[in-house]
C-alpha positions as CSV (number, residue, x, y, z in Angstrom):
1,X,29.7,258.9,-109.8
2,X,32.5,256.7,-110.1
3,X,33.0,254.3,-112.7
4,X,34.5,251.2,-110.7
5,X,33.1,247.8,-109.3
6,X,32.2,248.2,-105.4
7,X,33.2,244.3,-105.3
8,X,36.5,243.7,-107.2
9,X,37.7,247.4,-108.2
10,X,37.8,247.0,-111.7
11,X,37.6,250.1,-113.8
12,X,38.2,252.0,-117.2
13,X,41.4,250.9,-119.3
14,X,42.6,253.0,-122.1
15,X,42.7,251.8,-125.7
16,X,43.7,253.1,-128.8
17,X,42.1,253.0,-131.8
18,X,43.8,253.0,-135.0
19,X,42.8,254.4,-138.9
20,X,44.2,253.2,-142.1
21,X,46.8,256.2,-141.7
22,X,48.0,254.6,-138.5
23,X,47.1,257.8,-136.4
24,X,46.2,256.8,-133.2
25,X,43.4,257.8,-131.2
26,X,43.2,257.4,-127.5
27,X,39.8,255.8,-125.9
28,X,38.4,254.7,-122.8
29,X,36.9,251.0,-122.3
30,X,34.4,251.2,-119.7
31,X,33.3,247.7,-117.6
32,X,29.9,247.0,-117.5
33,X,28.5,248.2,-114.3
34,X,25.2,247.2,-113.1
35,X,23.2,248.5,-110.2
36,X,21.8,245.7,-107.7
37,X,20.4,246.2,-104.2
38,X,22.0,244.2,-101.6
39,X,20.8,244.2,-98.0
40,X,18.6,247.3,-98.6
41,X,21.3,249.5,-100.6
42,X,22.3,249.7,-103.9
43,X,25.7,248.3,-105.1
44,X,27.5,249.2,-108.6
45,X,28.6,245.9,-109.2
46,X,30.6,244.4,-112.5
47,X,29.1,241.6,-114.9
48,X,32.0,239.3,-114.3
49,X,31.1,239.7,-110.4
50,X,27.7,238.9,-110.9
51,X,28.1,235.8,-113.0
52,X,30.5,234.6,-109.8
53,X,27.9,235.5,-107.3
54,X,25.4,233.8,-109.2
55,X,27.1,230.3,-110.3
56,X,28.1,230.3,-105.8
57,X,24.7,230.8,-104.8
């Protein structure tokens, strides 16, 4: 179960997150995925995607 868009590719990016200390801890920033069917399959497709499909059609 990957976590990329099926349209444009996007996927994770890391990120760090940082304490008063300064340590640094490494995280993951996930894109929003969303499941649609399209022509009688489902698609993993990203918000930013979506919002483009739906300002074309």
């Amino acid at each position: 179960m990957s976590k990329t868009c099926n349209i444009c590719g996007r996927g994770s990016t890391k990120d760090a997150s940082r304490s008063h200390a300064n340590n640094k801890t490494i995280k993951r920033q996930y894109v929003n995925l969303q499941t649609k069917k399209v022509q009688g399959g489902k698609i993993k497709i990203c918000t930013r995607c979506l919002k483009t499909i739906n300002q074309t059609a």
